[in-house]
C-alpha positions in Angstrom: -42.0 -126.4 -63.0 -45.3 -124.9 -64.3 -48.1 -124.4 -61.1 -51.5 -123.6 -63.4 -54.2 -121.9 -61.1 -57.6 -122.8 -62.3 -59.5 -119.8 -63.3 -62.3 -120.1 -60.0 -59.0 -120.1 -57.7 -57.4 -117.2 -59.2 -61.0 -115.3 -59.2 -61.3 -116.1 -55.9 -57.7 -115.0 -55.2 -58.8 -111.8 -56.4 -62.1 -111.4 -54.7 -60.3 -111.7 -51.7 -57.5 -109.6 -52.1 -60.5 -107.1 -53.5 -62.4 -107.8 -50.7 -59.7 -106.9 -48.4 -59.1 -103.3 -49.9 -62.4 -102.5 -49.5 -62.6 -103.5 -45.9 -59.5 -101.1 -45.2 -60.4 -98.3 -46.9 -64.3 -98.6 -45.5 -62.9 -99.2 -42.3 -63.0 -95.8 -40.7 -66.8 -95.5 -41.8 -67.6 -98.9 -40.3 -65.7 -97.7 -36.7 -68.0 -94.5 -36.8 -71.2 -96.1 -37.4 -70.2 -98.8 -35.1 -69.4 -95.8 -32.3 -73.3 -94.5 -33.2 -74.8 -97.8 -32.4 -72.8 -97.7 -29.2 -73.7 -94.5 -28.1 -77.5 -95.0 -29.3 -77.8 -97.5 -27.2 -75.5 -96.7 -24.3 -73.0 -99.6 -24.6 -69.9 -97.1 -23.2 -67.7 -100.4 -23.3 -68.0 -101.0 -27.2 -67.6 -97.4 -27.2 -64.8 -96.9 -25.3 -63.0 -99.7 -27.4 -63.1 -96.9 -30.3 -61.5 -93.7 -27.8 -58.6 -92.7 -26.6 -58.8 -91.0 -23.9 -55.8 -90.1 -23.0 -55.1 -88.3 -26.6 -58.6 -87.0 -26.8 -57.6 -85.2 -23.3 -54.6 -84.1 -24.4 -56.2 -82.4 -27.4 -58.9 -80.5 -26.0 -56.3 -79.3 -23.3 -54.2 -77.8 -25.8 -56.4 -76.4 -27.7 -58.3 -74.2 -24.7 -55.1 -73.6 -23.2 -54.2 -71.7 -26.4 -57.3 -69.7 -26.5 -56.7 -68.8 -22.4 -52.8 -68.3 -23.6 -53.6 -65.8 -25.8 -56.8 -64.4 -23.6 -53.4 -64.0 -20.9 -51.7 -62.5 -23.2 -53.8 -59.6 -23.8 -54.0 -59.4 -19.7 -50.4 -59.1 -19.8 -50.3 -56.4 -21.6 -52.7 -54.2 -19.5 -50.2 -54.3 -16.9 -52.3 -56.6 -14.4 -50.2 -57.5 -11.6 -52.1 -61.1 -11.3 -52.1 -61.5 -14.7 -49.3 -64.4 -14.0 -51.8 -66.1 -11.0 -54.6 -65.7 -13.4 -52.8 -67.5 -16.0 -51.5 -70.2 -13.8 -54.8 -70.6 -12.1 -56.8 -70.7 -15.5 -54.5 -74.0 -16.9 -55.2 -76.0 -13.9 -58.9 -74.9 -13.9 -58.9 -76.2 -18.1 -57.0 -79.4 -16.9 -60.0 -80.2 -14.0 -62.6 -79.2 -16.5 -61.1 -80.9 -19.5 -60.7 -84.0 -17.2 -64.6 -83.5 -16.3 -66.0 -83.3 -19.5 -64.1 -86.4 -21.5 -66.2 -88.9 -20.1 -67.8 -91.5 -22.3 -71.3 -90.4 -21.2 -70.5 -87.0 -22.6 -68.3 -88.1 -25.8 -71.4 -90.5 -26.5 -73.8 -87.6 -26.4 -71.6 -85.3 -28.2 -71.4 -88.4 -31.1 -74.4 -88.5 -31.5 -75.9 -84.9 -31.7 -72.9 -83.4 -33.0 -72.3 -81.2 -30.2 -69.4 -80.9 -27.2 -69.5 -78.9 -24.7 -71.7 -77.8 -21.5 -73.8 -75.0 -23.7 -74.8 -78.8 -26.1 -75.9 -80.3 -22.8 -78.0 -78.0 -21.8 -79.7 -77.4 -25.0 -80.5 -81.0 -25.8 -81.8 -81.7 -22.5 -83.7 -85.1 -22.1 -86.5 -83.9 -24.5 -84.6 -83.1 -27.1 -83.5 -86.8 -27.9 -86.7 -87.1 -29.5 -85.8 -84.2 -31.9 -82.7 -86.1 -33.0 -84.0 -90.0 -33.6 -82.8 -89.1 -37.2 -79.3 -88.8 -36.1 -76.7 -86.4 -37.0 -75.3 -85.9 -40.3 -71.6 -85.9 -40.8 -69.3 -84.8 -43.4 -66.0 -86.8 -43.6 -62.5 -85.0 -45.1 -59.6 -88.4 -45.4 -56.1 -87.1 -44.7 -54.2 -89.6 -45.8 -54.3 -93.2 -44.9 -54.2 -93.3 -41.6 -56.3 -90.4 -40.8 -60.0 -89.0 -41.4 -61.7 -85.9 -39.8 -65.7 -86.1 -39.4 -67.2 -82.6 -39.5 -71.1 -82.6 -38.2 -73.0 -81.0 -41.0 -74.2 -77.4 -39.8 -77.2 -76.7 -42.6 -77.0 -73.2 -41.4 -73.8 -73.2 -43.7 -71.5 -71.3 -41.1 -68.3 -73.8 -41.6 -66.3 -71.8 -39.2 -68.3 -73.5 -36.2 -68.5 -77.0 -37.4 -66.9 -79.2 -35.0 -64.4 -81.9 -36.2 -64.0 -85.3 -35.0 -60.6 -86.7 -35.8 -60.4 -90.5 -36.1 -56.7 -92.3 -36.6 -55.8 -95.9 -37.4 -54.5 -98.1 -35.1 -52.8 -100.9 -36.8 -54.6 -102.2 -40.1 -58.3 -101.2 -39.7 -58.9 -100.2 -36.6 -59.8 -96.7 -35.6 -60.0 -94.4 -32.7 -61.5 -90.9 -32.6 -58.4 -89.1 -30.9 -58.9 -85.3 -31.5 -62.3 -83.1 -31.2 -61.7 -79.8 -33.4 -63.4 -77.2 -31.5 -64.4 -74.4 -33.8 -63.0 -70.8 -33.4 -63.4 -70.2 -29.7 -63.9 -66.9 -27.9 -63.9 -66.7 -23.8 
């Protein structure tokens, strides 16, 4: 049995199928401007919808208890008798803070200046907003499919500081910013 497929159909067939690839590969890029028209306008519920928290956490916790790991270290080497209680006490004090700062308020401001911690905070200020209606530039790096790092662009051209939002999919185009890439830090 011969099935013939008029030429509109099978153009359409392909438009869609077209259509379709583009939405998934464009899809990371759609989530991230949709998280900036979020956090521009304060919606933390569309925004949360596009963070997970509990990996974002996780992240950040591993990453500064690293930096205080090997700070400890160092300590530990020096022969400090509390270098053990000042270990311990410094991972519970990056658990409370790391628990503190990922709030969507703060991931929302960090979005959209390009900026995380409490030294971004205080330099922003409210009257810096103004300074920023542009919004901040990104640079984006794809690893792989299912993964895509967004760099905010530091014209100052010192890489080593940029800090890196990483964003994975979750099922066939939707994306969640899971990781924040803190840039070499020094306590």
């Amino acid at each position: 049995m011969n099935i013939k497929i008029s030429k509109p159909v099978l153009f359409a067939i392909f438009a869609a199928i077209f259509g379709l690839g583009a939405y998934w590969y464009w899809s990371p890029f759609l989530a991230i401007r949709q998280m900036q028209s979020a956090a521009k306008a304060g919606d933390a519920d569309t925004f949360n919808d596009f963070v997970d928290y509990p990996k974002l956490r996780e992240s950040l916790k591993g990453q500064l208890s690293a930096v205080l790991a090997e700070k400890m270290g160092d300590a530990k080497k020096s022969d400090n008798p509390f270098a053990a209680f000042g270990s311990a006490l410094g991972l519970l004090v990056v658990d409370k803070m790391v628990d503190a700062m990922v709030r969507p308020e703060l991931v929302m401001k960090g979005l959209q200046n390009g900026k995380f911690g409490p030294k971004a905070q205080q330099a922003d200020g409210d009257s810096g907003a103004g300074a920023k209606e542009a919004g901040q530039r990104w640079d984006y790096d794809r690893r792989g499919l299912d993964k895509l790092v967004a760099y905010a662009r530091d014209d100052t051209g010192a890489d080593n500081k940029r800090v890196g939002l990483v964003f994975e999919r979750n099922g066939f185009a939707n994306w969640k910013l899971t990781e924040i890439r803190l840039p070499a830090l020094k306590l």
